[in-house]
C-alpha positions, 0 to 999 in steps of 0.5 A, a space after each residue: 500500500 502507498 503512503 498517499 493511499 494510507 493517508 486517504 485511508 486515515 484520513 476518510 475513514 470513521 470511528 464508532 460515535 459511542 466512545 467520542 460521545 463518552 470521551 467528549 463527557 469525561 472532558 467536560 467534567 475535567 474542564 468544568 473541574 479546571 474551570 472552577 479552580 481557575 476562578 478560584 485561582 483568579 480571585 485569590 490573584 486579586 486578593 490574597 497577599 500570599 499569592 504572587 502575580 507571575 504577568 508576562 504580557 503586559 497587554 494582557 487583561 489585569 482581570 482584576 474586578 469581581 464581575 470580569 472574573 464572574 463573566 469568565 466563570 460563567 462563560 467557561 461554566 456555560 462552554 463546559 456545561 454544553 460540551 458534557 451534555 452534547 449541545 454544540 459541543 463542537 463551539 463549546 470546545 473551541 469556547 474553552 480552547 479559546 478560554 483556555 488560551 487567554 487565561 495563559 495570556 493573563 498569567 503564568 500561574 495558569 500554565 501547566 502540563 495538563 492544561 496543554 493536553 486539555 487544550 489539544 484535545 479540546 482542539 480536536 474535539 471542536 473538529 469531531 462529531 463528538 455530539 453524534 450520540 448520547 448528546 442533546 443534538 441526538 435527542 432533538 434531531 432524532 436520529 442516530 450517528 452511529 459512526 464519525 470522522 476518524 482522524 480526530 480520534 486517531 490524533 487525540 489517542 496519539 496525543 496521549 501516547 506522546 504524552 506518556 513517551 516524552 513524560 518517560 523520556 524526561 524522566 530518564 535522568 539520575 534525580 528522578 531514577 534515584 527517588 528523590 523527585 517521588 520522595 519530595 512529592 509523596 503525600 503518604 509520610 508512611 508510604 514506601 519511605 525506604 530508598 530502595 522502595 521509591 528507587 524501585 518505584 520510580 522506575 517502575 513508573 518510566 517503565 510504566 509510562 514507556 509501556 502505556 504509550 506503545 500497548 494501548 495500540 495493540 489489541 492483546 495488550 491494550 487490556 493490561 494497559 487499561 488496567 495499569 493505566 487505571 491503576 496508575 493514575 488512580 493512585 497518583 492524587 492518592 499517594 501525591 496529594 490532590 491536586 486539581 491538575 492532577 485530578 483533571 489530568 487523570 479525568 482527560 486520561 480516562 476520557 481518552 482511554 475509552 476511545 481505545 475500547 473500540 477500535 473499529 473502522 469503516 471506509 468512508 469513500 472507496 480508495 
């Protein structure tokens, strides 16, 4: 087969709607998460001396009065609410995307590891049918879609495995491979404290990760993936605290998970 073939091939084929429409659901719930802690974020940057403003633009919006940081709350409530129940999805996610990307402009305190995966993702969903099913669209329209364009969904899965490679790949150096990094993270004082313990677990978790990003592709393996995955970032809040990042990433990742439990395809045009 040829690679312009191939890439026809990707590029026009369809996916099942089920997993998009349940994968759409976990992202609003992790951006409604984000968003309320946003504005929680946005409030104490305003009032509370303890916290340090970190401006890079001096352009940017000050977001200083109460009823600014209420309209931005409420627009981000409204986007997230509609993407959870299928209304317009495709907007609401191009809104929290565009929501997303100014709240980077207001202040570095918002940049994070899991607000950049959020915002891809959020980018890829405004590009999908991901209302086709269990959406408020569905219901009005009255009739089922019960497959979608498959090329957002293929790069959306590849974002997570690229997450999990490069994440292995950072963490390949002696501090972290020798415990440290998880000794000064771990919220659980009784938790594994001797060094050969967190050494063996911060291996364990590069391994972990390196094999995350290539099994969830395989058909044999994506079962124990799944399940490692799951385990994984279940314990991550639990052993490091919980954090609002880390609950929204491990949110996104479960979203996304479920995008690997159906891997049919379809031809959409003849090649």
């Amino acid at each position: 087969m040829s690679v312009s073939v191939a890439l026809v091939r990707l590029l026009s084929s369809e996916r099942p709607a089920w997993p998009v429409a349940v994968c759409r659901i976990g992202v609003g719930v992790a951006a409604m998460i984000r968003g309320l802690k946003t504005v929680r974020d946005l409030y104490l940057l305003q009032h509370d001396p303890a916290t340090v403003p970190a401006r890079i633009f001096e352009w940017a919006p000050r977001m200083e009065s109460t009823w600014q940081i209420a309209g931005f709350g409420l627009a981000w409530i409204i986007a997230a609410t509609g993407l959870i129940v299928g209304y317009r999805a495709g907007v609401c996610a191009a809104v929290l995307l565009g929501l997303s990307v100014f709240q980077h402009l207001v202040d570095q305190n918002f940049w994070a590891h899991h607000m950049y995966f959020m915002m891809l993702v959020l980018l890829l969903l405004s590009m999908s049918e991901s209302d086709a099913t269990l959406s408020v669209r569905r219901v009005r329209a009255r009739y089922p879609e019960q497959w979608v364009a498959g090329w957002p969904v293929w790069l959306i899965k590849l974002q997570l495995s690229l997450v999990y490679f490069y994440s292995a790949v950072a963490k390949l150096n002696a501090t972290y491979l020798g415990g440290q990094v998880l000794l000064d993270r771990l919220a659980l004082q009784g938790f594994a404290r001797s060094p050969a313990a967190i050494q063996m677990l911060a291996i364990g978790s590069v391994g972990m990760e390196l094999f995350l990003c290539f099994a969830l592709w395989h058909r044999k393996l994506r079962p124990y993936a799944l399940a490692a995955g799951i385990a994984l970032h279940a314990l991550v809040p639990v052993t490091m605290g919980l954090y609002a990042g880390l609950v929204v990433f491990s949110v996104l990742v479960f979203a996304v998970y479920v995008l690997f439990l159906d891997d049919r395809v379809r031809p959409a045009v003849p090649v």
